[in-house]
N, C-alpha and C positions, 0 to 999 in steps of 0.2 A: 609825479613831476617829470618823468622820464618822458610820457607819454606827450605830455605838453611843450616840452622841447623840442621833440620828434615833428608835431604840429608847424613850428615856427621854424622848424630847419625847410621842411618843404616848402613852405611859404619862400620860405628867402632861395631855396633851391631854384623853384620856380622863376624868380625874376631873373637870378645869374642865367639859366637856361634861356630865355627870352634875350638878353644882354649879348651871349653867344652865338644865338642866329643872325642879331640885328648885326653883328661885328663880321657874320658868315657874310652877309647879304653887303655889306657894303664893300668887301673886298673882293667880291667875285665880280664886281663888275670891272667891264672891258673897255680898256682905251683902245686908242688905233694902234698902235705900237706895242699893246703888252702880249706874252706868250699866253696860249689859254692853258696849255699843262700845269703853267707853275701857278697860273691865277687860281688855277682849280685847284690845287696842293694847298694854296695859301688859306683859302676858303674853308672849304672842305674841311678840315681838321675842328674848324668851330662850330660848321655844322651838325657835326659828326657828335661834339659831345655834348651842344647844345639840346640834341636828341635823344641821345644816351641816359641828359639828367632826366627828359620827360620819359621814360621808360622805368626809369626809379621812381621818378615821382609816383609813378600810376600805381607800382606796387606798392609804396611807404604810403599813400593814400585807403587802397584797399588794406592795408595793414592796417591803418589807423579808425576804418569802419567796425572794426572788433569794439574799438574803446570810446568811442563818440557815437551821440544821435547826430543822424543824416544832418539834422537844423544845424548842429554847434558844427558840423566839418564845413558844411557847406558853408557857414557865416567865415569860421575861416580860412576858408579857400579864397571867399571874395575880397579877402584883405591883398590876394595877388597883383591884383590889378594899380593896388596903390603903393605896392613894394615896389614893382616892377616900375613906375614912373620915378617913384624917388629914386633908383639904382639908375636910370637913364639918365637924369638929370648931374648923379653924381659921377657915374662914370664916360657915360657918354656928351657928355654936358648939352645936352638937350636944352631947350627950354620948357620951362613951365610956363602956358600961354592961361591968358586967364578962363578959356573953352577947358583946359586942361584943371587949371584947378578947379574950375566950377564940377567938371564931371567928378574928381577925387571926391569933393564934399559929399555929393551925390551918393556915390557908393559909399561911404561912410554913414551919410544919414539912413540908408538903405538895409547897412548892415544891422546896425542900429537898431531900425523898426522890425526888422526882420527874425531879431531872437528875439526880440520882446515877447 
């Protein structure tokens, strides 16, 4: 059960980590007026740990190759990509266009056929 939790915390690691660049990347950009020192402090800091989680992740992944076949990590790992939309949409309030949903189903029917 431990191990399955483990599973779903990097999943969801993953998207916060993605959430963190996307929030690094939007605040480092420069107006006419703004100072680049503090732009870069302000940034920087989310960059910094949005990196830090994919560093963790890579090892709680390789950690988790002890207790899964390659097929079930990789089915879900692919569930990232649809964590990572839904966290955008709730935190960054994104839209979900319908290119966007059409690809989630995708990767869902994907995962899908894929462990089968």
């Amino acid at each position: 059960m431990g191990i399955i939790l483990l599973s779903v915390f990097v999943v969801l690691l993953n998207g916060v980590c993605q959430i963190f660049l996307k929030i690094g990347a939007e605040k480092s950009k420069l107006t006419a007026n703004s100072n680049l020192f503090v732009k870069f402090l302000n940034s920087y800091s989310y960059i910094l740990i949005g990196y830090f989680g994919f560093v963790c992740i890579t090892i709680l992944t390789t950690y988790l190759l002890k207790f899964f076949p390659l097929k079930t990590l990789t089915t879900i790992m692919s569930s990232n990509y649809v964590i990572t939309s839904i966290l955008a949409f709730i935190i960054l309030k994104e839209k979900i266009t319908t290119n966007k949903l059409l690809g989630i189903l995708l990767i869902l029917i994907g995962i899908i056929v894929y462990h089968l």
